[in-house]
N, C-alpha and C positions, 0 to 999 in steps of 0.2 A: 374317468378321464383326468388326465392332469391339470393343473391350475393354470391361468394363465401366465402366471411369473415362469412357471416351467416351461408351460408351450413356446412363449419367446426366445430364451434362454437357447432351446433346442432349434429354434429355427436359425437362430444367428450361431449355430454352430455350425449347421448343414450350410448356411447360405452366404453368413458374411466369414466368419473364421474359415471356414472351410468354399471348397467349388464346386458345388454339385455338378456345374454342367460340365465336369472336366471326367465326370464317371462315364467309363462305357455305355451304363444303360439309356445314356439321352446321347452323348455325342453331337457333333458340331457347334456347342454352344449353348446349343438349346437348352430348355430343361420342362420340355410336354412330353406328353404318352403319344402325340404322332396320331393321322389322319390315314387310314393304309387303306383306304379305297384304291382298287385298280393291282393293288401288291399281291403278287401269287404266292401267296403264305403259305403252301407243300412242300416247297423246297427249303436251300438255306438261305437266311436273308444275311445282306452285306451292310455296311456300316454304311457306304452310299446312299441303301433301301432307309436306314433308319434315319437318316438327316434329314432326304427326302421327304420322310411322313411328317417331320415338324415343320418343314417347312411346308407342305401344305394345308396342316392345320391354321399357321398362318392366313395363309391365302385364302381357304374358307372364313376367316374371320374376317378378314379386307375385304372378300368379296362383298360380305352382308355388309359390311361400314359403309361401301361406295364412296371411299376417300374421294374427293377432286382435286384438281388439278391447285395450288394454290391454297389450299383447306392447312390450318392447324391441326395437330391429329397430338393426342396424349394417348401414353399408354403406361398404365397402371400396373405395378410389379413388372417391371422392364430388365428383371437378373443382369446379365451380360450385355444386352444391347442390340444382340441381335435380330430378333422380330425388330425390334426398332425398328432397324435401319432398313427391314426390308419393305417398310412402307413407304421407302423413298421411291421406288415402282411406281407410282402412284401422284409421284410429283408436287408433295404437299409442299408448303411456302415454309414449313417447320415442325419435329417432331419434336418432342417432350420426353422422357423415359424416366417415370418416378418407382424408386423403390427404396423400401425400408431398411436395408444392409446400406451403410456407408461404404465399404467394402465391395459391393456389387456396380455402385455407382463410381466407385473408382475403376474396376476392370472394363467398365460400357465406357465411359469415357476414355481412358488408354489407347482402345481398340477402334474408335471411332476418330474417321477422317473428313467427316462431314461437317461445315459448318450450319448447316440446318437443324444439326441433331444435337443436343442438350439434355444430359441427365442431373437428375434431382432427388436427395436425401427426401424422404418424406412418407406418411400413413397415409393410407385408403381412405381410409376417416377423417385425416385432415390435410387434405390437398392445397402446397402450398405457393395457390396460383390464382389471380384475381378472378370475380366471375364474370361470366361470357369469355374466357380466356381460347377455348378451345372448339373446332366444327366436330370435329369425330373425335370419342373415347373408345378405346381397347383395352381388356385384359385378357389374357391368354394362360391358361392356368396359373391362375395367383388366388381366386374368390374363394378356394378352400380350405385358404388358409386364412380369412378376412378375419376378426377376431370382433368388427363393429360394421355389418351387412349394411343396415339402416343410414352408419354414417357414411359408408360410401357411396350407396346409391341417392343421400343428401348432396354431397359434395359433388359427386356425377351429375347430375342436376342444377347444382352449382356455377360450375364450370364450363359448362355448354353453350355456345348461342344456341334462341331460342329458333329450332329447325335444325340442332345438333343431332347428331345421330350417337348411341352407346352400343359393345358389343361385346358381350362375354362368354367367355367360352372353359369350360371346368366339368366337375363331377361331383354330385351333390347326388343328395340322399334321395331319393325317390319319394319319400313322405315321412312326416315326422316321426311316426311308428317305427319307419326300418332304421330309425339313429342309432336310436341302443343298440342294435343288432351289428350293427355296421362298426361301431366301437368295440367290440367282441371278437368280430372277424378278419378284420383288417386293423395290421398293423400300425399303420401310418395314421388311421385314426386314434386305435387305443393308446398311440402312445402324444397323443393330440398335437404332433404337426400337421394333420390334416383336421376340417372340424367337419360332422356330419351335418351343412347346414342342406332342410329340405327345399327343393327346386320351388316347391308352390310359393315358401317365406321367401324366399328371393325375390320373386315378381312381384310379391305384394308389397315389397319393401319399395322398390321400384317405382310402381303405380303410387303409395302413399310419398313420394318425393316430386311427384308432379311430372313424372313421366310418362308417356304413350306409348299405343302399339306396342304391349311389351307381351312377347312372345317368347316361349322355350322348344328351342327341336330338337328332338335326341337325335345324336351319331353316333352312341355307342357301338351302333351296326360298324363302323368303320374303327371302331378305336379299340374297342376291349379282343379282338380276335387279332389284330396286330403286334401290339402289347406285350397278350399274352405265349404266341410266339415269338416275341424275341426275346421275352423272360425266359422260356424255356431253351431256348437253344444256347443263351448263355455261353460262358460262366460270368457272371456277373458276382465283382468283389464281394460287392456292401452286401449280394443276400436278397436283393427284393423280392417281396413276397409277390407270389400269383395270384393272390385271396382279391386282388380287383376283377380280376372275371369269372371265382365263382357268386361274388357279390351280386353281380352284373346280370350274373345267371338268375340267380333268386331272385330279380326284379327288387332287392335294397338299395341301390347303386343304378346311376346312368351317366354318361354323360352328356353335355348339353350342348347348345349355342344358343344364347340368350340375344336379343334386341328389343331397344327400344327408343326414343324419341323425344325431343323435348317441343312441347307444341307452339308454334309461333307467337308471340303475344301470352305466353304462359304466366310471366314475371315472377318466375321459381327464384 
């Protein structure tokens, strides 16, 4: 795998230099692999189907947050802005959108009409937001590209009131065994814009930040068969590789939805 001067380098080509979410294979904005529960994947899927699926990836991560009405809500790797802003559904008093491209925080801000909504230059690892600053935390595929687990779910913990809720949502290794492997097969690993971080290190990292209730459910059942029909029906410029659902297949690869919790009276 490459080093991390390289892995950065490479992301802020893909992310800030360049606009991923402006490639066919995400469309609307977005830039997830899409929730395609309910999607009748036999036939041909429409660029509608594909927008659709991110944005319900979304809404399964809102839904586990249980934003309220009035609640602060941050969301971690916020690309464009869009998940953002679709937490405004939800009615929060203010949303937050931190991400690592200057450049990305310029197109969410552009594109955004809301005065609630406010984006921010800044790492995972060091969130730069006072603490108790925020009720609910999201990330929506960004954690696998985190490049410091530990200090994000420090600063997750951070930034919380104590009764905040956290919500992540990504594709991680299945265990630390299948990394190597997984760096092998998948491009996006081997070439380390993505990292093989395993799902168990994730939660422990989690739990050792003074977190609760921290759980991992796989939906791969709704994501990798979506995905990878609409990899395939293509033609998609860039090339992306299919090698996520035979990964997925092998049981090296899943993806997840992460929660967890900061305990009342915690003083994390």
């Amino acid at each position: 795998m490459t080093d991390r001067a390289e892995r950065t380098a490479r992301r802020r080509r893909l992310y800030g230099e360049g606009d991923l979410a402006a490639l066919p294979v995400f469309a609307g904005g977005f830039i997830n692999f899409g929730y395609w529960r309910g999607v009748d994947l036999a036939g041909e899927l429409t660029t509608e189907q594909r927008v659709a699926s991110q944005e319900a990836l979304y809404d399964l991560v809102l839904d586990a947050l249980a934003p309220r009405p009035g609640d602060r809500v941050l969301e971690v790797g916020s690309g464009g802005g869009v998940g953002a802003r679709r937490t405004l559904r939800h009615d929060p008093a203010l949303v937050r959108g931190l991400d690592l491209e200057p450049e990305q925080v310029a197109r969410a801000t552009a594109a955004n009409d809301d005065p609630r909504v406010a984006f921010t230059t800044g790492a995972a690892h060091d969130v730069p937001f006072p603490d108790a600053s925020f009720d609910r935390l999201l990330s929506v595929e960004a954690a696998q590209h985190f490049e410091d687990v530990p200090g994000f779910a420090r600063e997750g913990a951070r930034v919380l009131v104590d009764g905040g809720r956290l919500a992540v949502t990504t594709f991680f290794a299945t265990s630390a065994a299948a990394a190597p492997e997984l760096v092998r097969l998948v491009r996006s690993f081997t070439s380390g814009l993505d990292l093989p971080h395993p799902v168990d290190e994730v939660l422990d990292h989690l739990r050792a930040a003074g977190l609760a209730d921290v759980t991992a459910t796989s939906i791969g059942e709704h994501v990798w068969s979506g995905l990878d029909r609409w990899l395939e029906l293509g033609p998609h410029p860039n090339g992306w590789d299919r090698a996520y659902r035979r990964a997925a297949d092998r049981g090296l690869l899943d993806y997840y939805l992460v929660t967890a919790g900061k305990p009342a009276g915690s003083g994390v």
